[in-house]
Backbone and ligand atoms as CSV (ligand in chain L), in Angstrom:
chain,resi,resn,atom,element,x,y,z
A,1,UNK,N,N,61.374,90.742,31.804
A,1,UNK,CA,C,62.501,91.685,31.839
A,1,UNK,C,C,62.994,91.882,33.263
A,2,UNK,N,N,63.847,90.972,34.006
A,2,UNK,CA,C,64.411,91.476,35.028
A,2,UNK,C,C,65.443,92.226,34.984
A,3,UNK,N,N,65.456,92.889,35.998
A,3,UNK,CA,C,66.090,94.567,36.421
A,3,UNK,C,C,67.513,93.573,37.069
A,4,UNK,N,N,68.625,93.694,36.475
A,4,UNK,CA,C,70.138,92.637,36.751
A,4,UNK,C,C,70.779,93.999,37.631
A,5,UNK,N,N,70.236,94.864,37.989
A,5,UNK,CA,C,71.320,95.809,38.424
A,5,UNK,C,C,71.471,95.130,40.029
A,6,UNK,N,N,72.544,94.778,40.536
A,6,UNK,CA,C,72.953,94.423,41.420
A,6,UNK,C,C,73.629,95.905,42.748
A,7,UNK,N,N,72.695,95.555,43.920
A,7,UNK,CA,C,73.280,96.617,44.686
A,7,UNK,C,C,74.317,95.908,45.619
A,8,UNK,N,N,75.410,96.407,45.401
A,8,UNK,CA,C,76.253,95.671,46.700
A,8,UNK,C,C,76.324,96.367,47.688
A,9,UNK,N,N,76.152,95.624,48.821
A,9,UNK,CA,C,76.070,96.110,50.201
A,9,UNK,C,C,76.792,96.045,50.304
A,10,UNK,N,N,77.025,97.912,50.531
A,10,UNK,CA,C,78.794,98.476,50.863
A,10,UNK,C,C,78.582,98.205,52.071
A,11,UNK,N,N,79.462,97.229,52.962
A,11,UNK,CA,C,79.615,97.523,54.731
A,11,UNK,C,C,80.802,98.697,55.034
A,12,UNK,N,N,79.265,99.423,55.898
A,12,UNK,CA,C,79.717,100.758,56.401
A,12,UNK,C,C,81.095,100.468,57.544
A,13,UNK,N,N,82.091,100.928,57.185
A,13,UNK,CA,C,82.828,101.301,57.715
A,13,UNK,C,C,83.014,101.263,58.551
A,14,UNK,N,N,83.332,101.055,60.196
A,14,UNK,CA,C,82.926,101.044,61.459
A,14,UNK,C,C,84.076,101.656,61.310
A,15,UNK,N,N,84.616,103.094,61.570
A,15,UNK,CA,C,86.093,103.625,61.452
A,15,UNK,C,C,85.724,104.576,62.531
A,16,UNK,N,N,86.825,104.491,63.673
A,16,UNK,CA,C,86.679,105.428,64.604
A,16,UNK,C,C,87.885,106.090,64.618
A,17,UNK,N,N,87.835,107.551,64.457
A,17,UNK,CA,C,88.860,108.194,64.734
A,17,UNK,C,C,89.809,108.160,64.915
A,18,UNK,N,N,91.107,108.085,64.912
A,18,UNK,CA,C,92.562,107.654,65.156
A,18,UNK,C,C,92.816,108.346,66.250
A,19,UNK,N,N,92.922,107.958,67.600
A,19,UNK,CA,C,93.322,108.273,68.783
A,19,UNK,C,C,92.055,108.100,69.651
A,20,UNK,N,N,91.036,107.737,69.377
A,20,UNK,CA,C,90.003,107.773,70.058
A,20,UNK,C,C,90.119,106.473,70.873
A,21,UNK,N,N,90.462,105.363,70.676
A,21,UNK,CA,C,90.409,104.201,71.360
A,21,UNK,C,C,91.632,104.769,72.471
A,22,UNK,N,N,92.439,104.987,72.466
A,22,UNK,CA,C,93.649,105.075,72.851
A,22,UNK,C,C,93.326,106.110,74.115
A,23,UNK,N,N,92.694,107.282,73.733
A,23,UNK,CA,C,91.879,108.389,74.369
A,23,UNK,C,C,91.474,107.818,75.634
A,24,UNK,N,N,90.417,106.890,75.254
A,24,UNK,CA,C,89.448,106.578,75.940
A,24,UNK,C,C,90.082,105.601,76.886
A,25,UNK,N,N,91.361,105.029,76.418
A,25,UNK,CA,C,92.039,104.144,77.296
A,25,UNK,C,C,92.847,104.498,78.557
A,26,UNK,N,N,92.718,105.628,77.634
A,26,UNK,CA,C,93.978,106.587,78.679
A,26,UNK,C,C,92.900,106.867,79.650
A,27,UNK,N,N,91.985,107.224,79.838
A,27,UNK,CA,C,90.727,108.183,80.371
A,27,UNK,C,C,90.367,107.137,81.153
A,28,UNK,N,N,90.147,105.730,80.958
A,28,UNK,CA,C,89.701,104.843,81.635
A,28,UNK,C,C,90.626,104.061,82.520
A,29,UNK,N,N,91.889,104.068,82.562
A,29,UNK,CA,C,93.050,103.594,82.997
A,29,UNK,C,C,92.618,103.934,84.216
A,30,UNK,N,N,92.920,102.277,84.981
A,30,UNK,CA,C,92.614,101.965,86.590
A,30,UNK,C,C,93.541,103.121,87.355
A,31,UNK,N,N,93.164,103.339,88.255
A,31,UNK,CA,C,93.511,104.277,89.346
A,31,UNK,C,C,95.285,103.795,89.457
A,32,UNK,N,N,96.138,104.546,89.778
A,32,UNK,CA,C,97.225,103.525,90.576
A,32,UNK,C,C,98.281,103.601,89.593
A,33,UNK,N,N,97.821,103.405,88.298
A,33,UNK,CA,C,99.025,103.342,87.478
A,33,UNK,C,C,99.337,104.728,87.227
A,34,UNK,N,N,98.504,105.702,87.255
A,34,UNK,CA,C,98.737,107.146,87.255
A,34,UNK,C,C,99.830,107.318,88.200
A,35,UNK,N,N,100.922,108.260,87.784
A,35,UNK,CA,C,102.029,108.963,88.753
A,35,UNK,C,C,101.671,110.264,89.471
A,36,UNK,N,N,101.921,110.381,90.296
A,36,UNK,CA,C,102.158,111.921,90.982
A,36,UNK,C,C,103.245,112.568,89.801
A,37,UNK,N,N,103.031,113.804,89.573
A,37,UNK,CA,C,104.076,114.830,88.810
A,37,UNK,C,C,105.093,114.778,90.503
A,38,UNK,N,N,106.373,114.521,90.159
A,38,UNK,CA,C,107.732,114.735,91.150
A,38,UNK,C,C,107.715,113.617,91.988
A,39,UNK,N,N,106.756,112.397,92.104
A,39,UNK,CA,C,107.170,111.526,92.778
A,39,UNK,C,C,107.933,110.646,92.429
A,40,UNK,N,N,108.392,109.348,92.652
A,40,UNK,CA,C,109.112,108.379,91.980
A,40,UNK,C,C,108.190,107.303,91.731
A,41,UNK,N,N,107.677,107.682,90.285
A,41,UNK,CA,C,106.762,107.108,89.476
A,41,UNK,C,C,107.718,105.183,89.598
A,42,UNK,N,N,108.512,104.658,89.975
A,42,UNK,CA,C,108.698,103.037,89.826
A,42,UNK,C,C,108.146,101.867,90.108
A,43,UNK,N,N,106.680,102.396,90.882
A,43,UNK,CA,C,105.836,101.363,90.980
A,43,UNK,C,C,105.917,100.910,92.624
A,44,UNK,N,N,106.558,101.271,93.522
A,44,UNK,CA,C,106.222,101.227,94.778
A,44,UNK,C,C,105.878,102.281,95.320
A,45,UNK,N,N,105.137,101.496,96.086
A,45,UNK,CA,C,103.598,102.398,97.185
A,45,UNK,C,C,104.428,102.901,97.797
A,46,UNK,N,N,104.755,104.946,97.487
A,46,UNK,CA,C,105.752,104.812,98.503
A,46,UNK,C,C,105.134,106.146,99.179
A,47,UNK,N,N,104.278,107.347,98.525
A,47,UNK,CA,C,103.457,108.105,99.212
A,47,UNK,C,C,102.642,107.390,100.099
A,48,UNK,N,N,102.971,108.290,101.297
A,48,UNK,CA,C,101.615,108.181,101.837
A,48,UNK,C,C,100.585,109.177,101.608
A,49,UNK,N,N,99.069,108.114,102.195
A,49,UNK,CA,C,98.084,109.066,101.984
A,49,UNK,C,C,97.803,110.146,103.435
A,50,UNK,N,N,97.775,110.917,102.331
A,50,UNK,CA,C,97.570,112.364,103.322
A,50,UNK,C,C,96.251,112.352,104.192
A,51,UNK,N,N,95.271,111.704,103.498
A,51,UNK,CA,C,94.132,111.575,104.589
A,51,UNK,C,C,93.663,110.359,104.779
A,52,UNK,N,N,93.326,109.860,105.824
A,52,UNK,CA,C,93.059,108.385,106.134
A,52,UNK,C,C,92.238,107.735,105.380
A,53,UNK,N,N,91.916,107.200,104.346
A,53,UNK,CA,C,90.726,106.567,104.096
A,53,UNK,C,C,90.686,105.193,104.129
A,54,UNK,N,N,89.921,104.793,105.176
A,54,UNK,CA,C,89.960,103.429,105.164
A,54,UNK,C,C,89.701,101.975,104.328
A,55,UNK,N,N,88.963,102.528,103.591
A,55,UNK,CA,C,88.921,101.828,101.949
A,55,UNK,C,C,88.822,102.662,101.105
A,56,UNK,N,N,89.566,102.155,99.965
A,56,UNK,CA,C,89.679,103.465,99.026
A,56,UNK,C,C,90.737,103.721,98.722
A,57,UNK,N,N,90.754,104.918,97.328
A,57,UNK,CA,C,92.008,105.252,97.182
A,57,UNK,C,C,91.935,106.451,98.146
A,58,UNK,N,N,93.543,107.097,98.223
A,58,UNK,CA,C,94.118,108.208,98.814
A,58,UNK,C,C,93.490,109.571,97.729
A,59,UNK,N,N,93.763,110.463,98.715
A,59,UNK,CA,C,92.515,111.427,98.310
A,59,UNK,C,C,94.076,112.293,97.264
A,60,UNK,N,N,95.374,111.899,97.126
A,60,UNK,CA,C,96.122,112.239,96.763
A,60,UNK,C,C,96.221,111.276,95.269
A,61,UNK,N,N,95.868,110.235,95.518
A,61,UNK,CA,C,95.576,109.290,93.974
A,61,UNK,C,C,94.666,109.793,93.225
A,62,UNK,N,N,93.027,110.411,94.176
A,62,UNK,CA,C,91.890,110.514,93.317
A,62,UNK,C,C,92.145,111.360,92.448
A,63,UNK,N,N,92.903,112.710,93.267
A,63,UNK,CA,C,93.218,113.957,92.527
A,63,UNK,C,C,93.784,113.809,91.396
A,64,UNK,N,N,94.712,113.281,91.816
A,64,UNK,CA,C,96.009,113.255,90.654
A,64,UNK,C,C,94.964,112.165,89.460
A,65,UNK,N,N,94.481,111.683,89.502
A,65,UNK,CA,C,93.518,110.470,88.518
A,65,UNK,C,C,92.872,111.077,87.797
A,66,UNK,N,N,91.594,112.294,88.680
A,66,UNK,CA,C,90.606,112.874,88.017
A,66,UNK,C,C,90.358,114.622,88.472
A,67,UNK,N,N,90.953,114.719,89.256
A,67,UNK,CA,C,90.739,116.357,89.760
A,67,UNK,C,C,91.300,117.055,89.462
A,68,UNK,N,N,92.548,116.595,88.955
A,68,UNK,CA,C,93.813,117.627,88.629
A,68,UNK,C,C,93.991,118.723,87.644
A,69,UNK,N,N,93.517,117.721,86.548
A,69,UNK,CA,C,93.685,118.120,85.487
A,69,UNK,C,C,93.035,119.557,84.866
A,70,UNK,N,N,91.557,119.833,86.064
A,70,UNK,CA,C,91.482,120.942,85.282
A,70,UNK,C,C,91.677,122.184,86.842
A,71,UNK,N,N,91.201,121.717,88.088
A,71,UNK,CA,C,91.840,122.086,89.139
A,71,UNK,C,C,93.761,122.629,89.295
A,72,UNK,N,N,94.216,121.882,89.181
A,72,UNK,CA,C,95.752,122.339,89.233
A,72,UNK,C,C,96.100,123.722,88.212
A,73,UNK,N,N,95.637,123.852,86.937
A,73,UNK,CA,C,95.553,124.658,86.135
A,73,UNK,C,C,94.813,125.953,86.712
A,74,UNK,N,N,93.701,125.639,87.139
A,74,UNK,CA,C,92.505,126.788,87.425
A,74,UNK,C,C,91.500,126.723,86.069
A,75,UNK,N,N,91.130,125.668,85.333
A,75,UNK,CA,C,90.435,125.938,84.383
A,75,UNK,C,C,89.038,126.254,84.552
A,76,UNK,N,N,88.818,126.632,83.376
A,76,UNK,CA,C,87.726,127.237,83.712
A,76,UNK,C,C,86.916,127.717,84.645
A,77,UNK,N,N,88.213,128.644,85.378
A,77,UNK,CA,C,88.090,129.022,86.846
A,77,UNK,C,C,87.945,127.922,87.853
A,78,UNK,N,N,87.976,126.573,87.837
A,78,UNK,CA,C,87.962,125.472,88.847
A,78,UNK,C,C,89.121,126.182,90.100
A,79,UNK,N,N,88.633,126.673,91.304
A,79,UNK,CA,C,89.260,126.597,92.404
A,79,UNK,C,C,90.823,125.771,92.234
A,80,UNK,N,N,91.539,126.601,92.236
A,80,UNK,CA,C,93.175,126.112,91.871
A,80,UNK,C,C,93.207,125.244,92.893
A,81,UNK,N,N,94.098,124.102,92.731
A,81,UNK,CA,C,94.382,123.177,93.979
A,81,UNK,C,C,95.775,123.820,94.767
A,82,UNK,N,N,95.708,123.435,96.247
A,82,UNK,CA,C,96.722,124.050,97.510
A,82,UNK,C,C,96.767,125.654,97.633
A,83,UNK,N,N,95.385,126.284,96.952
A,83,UNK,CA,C,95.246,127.954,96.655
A,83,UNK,C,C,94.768,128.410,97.856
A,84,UNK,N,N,95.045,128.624,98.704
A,84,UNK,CA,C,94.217,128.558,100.050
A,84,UNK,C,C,92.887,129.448,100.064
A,85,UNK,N,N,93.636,130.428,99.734
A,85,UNK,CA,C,92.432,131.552,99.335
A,85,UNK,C,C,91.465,131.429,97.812
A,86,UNK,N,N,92.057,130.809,97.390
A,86,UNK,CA,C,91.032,130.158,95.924
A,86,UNK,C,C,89.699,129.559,96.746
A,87,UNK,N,N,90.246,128.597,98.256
A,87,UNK,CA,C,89.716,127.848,98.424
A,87,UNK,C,C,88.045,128.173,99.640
A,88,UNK,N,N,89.136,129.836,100.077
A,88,UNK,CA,C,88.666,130.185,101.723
A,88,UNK,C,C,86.847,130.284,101.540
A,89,UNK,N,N,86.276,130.581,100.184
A,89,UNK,CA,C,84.936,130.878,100.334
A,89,UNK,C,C,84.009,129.743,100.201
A,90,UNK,N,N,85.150,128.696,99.826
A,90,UNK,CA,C,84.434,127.792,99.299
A,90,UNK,C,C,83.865,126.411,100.860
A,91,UNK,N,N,85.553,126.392,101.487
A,91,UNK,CA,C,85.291,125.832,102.313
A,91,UNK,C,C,84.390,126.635,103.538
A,92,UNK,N,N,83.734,127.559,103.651
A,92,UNK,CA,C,82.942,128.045,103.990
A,92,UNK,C,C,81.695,127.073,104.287
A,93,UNK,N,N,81.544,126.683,103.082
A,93,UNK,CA,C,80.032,125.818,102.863
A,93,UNK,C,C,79.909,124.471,104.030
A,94,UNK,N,N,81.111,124.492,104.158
A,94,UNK,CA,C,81.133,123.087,105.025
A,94,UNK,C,C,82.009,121.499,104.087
A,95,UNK,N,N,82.583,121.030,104.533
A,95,UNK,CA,C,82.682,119.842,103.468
A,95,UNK,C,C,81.845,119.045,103.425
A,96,UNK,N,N,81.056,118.536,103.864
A,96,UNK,CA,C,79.707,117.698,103.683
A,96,UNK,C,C,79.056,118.242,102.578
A,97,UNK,N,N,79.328,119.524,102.463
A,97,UNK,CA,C,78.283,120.257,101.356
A,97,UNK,C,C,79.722,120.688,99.974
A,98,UNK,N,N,80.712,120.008,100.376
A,98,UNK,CA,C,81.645,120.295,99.104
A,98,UNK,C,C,81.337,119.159,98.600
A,99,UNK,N,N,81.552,117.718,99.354
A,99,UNK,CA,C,81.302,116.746,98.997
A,99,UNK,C,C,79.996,116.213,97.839
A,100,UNK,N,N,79.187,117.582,98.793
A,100,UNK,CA,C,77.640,116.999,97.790
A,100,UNK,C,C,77.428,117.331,96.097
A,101,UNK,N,N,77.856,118.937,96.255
A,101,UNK,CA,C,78.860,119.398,95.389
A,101,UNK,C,C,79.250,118.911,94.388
A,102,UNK,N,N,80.219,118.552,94.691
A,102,UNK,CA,C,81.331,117.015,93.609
A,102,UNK,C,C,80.420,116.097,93.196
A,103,UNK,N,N,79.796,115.792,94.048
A,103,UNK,CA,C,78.821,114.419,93.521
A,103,UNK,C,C,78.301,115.072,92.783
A,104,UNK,N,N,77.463,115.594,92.727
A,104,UNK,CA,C,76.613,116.436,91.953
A,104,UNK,C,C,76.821,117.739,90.267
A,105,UNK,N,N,78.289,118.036,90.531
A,105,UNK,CA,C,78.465,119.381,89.627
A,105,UNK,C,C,77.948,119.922,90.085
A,106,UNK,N,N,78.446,120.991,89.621
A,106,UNK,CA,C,78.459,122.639,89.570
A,106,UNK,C,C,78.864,123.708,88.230
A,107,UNK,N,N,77.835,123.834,87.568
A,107,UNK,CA,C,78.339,124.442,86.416
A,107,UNK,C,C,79.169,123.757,85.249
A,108,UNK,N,N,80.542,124.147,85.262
A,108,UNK,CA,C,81.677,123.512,84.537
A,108,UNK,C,C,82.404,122.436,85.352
A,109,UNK,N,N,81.889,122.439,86.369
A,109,UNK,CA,C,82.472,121.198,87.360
A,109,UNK,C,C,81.591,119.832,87.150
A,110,UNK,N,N,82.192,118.425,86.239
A,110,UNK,CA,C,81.182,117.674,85.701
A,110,UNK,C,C,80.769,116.979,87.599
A,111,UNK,N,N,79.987,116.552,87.409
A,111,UNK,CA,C,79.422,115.600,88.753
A,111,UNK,C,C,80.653,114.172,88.768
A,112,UNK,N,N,80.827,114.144,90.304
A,112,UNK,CA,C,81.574,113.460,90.798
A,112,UNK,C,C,83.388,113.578,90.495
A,113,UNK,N,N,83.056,114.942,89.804
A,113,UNK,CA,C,84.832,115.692,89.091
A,113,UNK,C,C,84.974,114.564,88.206
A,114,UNK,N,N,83.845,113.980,87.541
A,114,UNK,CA,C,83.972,112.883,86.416
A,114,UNK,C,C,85.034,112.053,87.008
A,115,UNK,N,N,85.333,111.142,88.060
A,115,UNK,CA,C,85.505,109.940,88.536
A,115,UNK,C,C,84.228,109.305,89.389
A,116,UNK,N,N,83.509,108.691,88.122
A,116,UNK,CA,C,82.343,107.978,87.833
A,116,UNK,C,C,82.426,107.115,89.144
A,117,UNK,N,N,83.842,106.627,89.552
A,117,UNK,CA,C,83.729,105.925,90.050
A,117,UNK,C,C,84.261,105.767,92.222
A,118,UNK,N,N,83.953,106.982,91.745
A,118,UNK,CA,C,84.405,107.477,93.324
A,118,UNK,C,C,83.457,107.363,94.586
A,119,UNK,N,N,83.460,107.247,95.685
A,119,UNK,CA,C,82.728,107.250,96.981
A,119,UNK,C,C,82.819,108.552,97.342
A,120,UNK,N,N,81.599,108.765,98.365
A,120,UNK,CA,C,81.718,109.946,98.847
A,120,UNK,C,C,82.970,110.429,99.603
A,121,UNK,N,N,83.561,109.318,100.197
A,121,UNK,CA,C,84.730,109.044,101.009
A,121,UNK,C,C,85.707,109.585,100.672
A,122,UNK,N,N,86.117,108.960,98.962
A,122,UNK,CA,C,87.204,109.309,97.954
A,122,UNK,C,C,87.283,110.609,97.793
A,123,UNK,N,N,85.583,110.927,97.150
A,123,UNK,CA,C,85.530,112.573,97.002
A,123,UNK,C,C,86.257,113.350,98.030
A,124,UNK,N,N,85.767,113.203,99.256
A,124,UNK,CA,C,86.265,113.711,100.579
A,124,UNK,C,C,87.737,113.899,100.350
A,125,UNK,N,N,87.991,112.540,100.278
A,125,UNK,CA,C,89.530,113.068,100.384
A,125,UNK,C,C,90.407,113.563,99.414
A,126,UNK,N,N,89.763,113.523,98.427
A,126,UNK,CA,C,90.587,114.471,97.365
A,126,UNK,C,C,90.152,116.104,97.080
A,127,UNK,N,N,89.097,116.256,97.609
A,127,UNK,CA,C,89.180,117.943,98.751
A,127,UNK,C,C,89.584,118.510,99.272
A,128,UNK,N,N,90.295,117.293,100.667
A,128,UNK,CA,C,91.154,117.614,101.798
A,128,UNK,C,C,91.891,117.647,100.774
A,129,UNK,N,N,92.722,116.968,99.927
A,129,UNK,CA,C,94.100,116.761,99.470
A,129,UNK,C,C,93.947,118.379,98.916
A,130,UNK,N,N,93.328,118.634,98.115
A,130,UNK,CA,C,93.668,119.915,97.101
A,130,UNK,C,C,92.829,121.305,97.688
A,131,UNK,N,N,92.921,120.867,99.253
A,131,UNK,CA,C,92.345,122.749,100.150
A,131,UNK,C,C,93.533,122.754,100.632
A,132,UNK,N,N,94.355,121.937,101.309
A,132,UNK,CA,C,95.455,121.918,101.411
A,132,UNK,C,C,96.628,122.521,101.670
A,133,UNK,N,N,97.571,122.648,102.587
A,133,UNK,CA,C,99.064,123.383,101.956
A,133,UNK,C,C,99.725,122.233,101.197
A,134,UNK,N,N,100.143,121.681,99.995
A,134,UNK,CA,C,100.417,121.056,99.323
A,134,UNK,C,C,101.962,120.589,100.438
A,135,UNK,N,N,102.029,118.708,100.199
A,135,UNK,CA,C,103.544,118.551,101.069
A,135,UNK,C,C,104.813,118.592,100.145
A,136,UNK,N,N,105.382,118.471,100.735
A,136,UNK,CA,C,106.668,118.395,100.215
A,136,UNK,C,C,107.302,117.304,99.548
L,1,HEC,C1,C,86.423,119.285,83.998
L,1,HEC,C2,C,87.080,120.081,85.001
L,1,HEC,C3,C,86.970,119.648,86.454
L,1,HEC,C4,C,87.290,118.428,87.009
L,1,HEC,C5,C,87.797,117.186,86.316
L,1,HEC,C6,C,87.070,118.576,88.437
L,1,HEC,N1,N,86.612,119.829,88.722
L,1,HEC,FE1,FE,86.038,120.502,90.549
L,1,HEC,N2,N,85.525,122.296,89.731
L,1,HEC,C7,C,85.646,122.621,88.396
L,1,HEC,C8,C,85.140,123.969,88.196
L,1,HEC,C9,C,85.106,124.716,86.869
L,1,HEC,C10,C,84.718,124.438,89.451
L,1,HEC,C11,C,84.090,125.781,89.764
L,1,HEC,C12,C,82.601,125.620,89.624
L,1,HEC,C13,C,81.854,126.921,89.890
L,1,HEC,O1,O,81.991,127.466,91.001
L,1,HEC,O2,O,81.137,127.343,88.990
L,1,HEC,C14,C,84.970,123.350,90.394
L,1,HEC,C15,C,84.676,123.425,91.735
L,1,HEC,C16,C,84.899,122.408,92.648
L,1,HEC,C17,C,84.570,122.456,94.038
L,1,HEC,C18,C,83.923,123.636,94.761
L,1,HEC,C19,C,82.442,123.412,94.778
L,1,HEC,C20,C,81.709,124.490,95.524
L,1,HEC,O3,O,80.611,124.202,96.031
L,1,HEC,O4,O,82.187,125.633,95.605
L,1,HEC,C21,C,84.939,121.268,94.599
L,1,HEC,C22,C,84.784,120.853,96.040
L,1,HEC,C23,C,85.506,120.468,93.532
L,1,HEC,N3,N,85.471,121.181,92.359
L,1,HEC,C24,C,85.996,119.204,93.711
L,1,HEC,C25,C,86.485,118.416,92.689
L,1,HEC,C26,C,86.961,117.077,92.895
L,1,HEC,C27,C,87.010,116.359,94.221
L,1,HEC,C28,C,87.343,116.609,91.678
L,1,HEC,C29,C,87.925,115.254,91.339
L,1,HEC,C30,C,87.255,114.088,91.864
L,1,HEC,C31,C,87.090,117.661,90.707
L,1,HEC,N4,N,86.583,118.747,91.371
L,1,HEC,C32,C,87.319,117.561,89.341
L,1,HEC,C33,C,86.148,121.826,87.395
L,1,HEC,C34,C,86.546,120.512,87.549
């Protein structure tokens, strides 16, 4: 008496979320193609960088890439960017020790301001960029 019941192997689904690839594309998108809000987003290098970095991006790219987003707002209390006084207790510490900071997190601040892929350098200068009097 064999048992004929046949199990078909349902293949599971591999279904990811609708916007999640796209998400993650956006999130991962190389440095550079990001615009400044008010610049002339057409694809020539036409800011300069506000602080020297000799390799690297501009500490005005990093921001705008990965710092901004919750900095410019003030989220979750993140030190507003060009706030001077948001900024006065902070730069207190020294920047060597803002820098370490960033690398590291702080609370709601993920480590390295979640640009995984930043130098201490980069960090640096997207500090200077957003203690700042913001340019024109
Ligand atoms: C997900 C939101 C978020 C992102 C992205 C983010 N920050 Fe922050 N940041 C915060 C918050 C929140 C604080 C306040 C942390 C606290 O004091 O508890 C903070 C604080 C800081 C401080 C002050 C640290 C101190 O010791 O007082 C520095 C410097 C800083 N951020 C740099 C950066 C840089 C540079 C980037 C981008 C590379 C970045 N942040 C991206 C949320 C963010």
């Amino acid at each position: 008496m064999a048992v004929t019941g046949t199990v078909a192997a349902t293949a599971l689904a591999q279904s990811v979320p609708a916007g999640t690839v796209a998400d993650i594309e956006e999130r991962t998108r190389p440095f550079g193609e990001l615009c400044l809000e008010g610049e002339d987003c057409g694809g020539e290098e036409s800011a300069p960088a506000v602080v020297a970095v000799p390799t690297g991006r501009s500490g005005a790219d990093v921001y705008a890439s990965a710092c901004k987003i919750c900095h410019e707002t003030g989220l979750n209390e993140a030190p507003k960017s060009f706030d001077l006084e948001a900024w006065a207790s902070r730069l207190e510490k020294g920047m060597d020790e803002l820098v370490r900071v960033s690398r590291e997190g702080l609370n709601l601040m993920p480590p390295m301001g979640a640009c995984m892929t930043c130098s201490d350098d980069e960090l640096r200068a997207a500090i200077e960029f957003m203690t700042t009097a913001p340019e024109d």
